[in-house]
C-alpha positions as CSV (number, residue, x, y, z in Angstrom):
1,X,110.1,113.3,99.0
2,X,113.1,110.7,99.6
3,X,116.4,111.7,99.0
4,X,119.8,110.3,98.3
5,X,122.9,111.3,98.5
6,X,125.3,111.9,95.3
7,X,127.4,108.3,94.8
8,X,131.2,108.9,94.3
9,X,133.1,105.5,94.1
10,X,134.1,103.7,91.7
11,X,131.4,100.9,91.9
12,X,128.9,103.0,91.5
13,X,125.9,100.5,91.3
14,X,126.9,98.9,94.6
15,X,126.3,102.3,96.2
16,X,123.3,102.6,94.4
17,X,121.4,99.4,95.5
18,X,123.0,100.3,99.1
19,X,120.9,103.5,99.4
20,X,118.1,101.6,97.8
21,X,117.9,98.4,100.5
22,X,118.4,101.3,103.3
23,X,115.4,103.2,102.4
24,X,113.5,100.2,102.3
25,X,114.6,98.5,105.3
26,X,114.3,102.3,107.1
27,X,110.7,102.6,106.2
28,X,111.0,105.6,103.6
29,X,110.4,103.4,100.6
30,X,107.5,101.1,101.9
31,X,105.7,98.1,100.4
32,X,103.9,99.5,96.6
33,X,105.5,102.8,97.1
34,X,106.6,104.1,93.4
35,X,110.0,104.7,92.8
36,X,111.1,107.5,90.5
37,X,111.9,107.3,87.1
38,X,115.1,106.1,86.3
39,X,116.5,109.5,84.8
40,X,115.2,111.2,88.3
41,X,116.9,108.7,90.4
42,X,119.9,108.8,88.4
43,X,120.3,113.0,89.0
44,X,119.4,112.7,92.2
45,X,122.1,110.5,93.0
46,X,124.7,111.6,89.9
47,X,125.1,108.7,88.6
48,X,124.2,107.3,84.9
49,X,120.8,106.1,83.9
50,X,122.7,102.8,83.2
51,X,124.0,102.1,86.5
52,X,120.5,102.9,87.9
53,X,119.6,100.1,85.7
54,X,121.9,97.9,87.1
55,X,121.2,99.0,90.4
56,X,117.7,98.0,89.6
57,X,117.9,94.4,87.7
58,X,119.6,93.2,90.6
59,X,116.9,94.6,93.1
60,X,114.6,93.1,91.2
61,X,116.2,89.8,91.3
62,X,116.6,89.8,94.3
63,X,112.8,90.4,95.1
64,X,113.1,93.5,96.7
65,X,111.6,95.5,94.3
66,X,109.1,94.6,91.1
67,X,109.3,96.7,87.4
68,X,106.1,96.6,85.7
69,X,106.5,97.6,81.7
70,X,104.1,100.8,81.2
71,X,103.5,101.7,85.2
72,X,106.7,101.9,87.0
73,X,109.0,100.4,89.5
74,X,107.7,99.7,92.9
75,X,108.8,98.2,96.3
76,X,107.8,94.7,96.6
77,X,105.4,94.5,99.5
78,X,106.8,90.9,100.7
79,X,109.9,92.0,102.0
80,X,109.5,95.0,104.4
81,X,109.0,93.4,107.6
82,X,111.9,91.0,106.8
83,X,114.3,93.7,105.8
84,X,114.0,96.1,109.2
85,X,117.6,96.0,110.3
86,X,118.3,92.9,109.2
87,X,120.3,90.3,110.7
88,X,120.7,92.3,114.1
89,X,120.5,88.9,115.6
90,X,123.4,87.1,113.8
91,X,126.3,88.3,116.5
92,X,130.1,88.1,115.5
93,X,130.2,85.5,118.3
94,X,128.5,82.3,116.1
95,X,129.4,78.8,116.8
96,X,130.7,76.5,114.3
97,X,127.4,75.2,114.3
98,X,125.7,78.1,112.6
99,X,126.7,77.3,109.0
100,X,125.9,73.9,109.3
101,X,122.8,74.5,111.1
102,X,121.5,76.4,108.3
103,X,122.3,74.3,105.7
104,X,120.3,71.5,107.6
105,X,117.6,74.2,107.1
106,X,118.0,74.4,103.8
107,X,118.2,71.2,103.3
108,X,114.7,70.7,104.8
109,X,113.1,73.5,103.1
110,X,114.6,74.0,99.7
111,X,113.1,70.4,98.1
112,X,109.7,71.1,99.7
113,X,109.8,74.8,98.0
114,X,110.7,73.6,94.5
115,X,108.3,70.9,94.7
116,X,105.6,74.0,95.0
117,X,107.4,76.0,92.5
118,X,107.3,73.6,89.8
119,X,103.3,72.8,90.7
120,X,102.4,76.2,91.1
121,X,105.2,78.7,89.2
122,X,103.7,80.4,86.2
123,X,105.7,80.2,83.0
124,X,106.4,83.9,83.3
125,X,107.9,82.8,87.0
126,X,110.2,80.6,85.7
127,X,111.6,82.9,83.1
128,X,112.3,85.2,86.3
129,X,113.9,82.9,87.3
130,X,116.2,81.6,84.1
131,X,116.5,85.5,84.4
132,X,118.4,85.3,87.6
133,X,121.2,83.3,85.7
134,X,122.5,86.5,83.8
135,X,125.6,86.1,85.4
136,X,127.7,87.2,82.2
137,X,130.2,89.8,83.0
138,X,129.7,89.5,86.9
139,X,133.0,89.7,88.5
140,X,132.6,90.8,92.2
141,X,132.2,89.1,95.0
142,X,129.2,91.4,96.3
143,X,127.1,91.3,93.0
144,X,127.8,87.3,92.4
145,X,126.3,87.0,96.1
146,X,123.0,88.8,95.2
147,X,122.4,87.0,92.0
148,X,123.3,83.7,93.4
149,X,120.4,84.6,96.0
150,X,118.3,85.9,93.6
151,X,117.9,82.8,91.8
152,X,116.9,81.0,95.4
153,X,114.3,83.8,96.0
154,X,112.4,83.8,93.1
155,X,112.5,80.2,92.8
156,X,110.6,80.6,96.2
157,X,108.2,83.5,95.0
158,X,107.2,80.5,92.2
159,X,106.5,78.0,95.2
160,X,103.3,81.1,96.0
161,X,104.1,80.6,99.3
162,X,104.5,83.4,101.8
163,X,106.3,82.3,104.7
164,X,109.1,80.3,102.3
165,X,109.4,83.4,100.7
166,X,110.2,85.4,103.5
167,X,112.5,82.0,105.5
168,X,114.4,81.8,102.3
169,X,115.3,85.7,102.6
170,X,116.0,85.4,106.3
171,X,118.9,82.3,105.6
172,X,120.3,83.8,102.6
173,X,120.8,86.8,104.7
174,X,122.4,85.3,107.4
175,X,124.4,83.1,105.2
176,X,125.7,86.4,103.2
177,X,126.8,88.2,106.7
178,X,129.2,85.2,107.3
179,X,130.0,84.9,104.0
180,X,130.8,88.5,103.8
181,X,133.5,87.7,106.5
182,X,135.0,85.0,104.5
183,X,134.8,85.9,101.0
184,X,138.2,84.6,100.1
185,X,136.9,81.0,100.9
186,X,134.0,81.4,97.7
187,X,133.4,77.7,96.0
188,X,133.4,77.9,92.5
189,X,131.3,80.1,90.2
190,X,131.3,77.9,87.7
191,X,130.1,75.1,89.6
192,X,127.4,76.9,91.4
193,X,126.2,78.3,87.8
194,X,126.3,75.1,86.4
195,X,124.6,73.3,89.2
196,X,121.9,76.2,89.3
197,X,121.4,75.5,85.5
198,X,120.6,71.9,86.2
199,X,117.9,73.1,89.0
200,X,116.3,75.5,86.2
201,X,116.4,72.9,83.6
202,X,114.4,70.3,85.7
203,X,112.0,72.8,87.0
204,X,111.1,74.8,83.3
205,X,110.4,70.5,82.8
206,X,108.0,70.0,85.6
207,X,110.3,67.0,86.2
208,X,110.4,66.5,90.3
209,X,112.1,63.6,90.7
210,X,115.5,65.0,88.6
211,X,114.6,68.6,90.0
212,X,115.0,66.9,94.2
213,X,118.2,65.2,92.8
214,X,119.5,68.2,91.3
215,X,119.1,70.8,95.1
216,X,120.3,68.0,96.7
217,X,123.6,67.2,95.0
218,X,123.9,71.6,95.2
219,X,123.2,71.8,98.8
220,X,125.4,68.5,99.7
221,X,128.0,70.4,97.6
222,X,127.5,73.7,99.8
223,X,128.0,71.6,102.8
224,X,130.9,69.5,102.0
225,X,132.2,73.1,101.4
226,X,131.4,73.7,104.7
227,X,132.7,71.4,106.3
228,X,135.8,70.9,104.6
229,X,136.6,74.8,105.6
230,X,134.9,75.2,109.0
231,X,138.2,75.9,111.1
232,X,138.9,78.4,108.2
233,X,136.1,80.3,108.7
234,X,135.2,80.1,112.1
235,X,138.7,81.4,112.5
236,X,137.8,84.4,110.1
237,X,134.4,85.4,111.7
């Protein structure tokens, strides 16, 4: 049986999804395994049933795990291989070329995946992902991060395409363990909800053409962020 141990800071949910992503990345909660109810999960930790259910909407957008109404929670089975200790690779010794080299991934990528999501995403895909927009109330930096990555992911899961699925995870994870070093340089929230609010609108249209024009102005925005702050966060990492 997996256990976890009792949370006892103050942001309790944090903790939560913590324990969560390190017994899926260790193994102990594999791909379709069943995760205990949330009243179980909330005494084995000692923590409210509420900020299990936190803990759990923001798994969930964030595709590691998958609640289906009547059956349970389980672990995604996309993500396990991805998740082993990741970002062991990304060294405290990056270039200043990193960022920019994944953004020029991005940028290659991200069209080419909501061109698939908005031929292939189901309409019950896209409301996951107007889903990933519930960014009411969010105020740290941590949480903001997963949401904002959530809505990336399952935009990808809607392209039905494995290996975007699992590059898309791979950036945003690097991206995060640079941004985690620089948190204080964050663009905008209201920008990036906006402009993330534009993407959704195009795509729930099946509109290409406005949906291309809408990643492109975000990621040229991310980049021009980039680049504008490069010393300042080379000189942070």
């Amino acid at each position: 049986m997996v256990e976890f141990q009792k949370v006892k800071n103050t942001k309790v949910y944090e903790t939560v999804i913590s324990q969560l992503k390190e017994k899926i990345c260790s193994g102990e909660l594999g791909p379709g395994k069943l995760l205990p109810p949330e009243r179980t999960l909330a005494d084995m930790m000692g923590v409210s049933r509420a900020s299990i259910r936190e803990a759990l909407k923001i798994l969930e957008y964030m595709g590691l795990i998958k609640c289906k109404p009547g059956e349970g929670t389980f672990i995604s089975t996309l993500n396990s291989d991805i998740l082993v200790d990741k970002l062991n690779y990304v060294s405290t010794t990056e270039t200043d070329t990193l960022l920019l080299d994944l953004i020029e991934l991005r940028e290659i990528i991200e069209p080419k995946i909501i061109e698939l999501a908005i031929k292939r995403g189901t309409a019950e895909e896209l409301d996951d992902i107007e889903r990933s927009l519930n960014f009411t109330g969010i105020l740290d930096d941590e949480t903001f991060y997963m949401l904002d990555a959530g809505f990336h992911l399952a935009i990808a899961r809607a392209s039905h395409n494995t290996f975007t699925i699992s590059l898309m995870e791979i950036m945003l994870d690097m991206i995060h363990e640079t941004e985690k070093r620089t948190i204080s340089l964050s663009r905008k929230r209201e920008r990036i909800v906006q402009e993330h609010k534009d993407i959704l609108k195009c795509i729930k249209d099946r509109d290409k053409e406005r949906a291309l024009i809408a990643i492109q102005k975000h990621l040229n925005n991310i980049r021009m962020f980039i680049e504008k702050n490069i010393q300042n966060i080379m000189h942070n990492i």
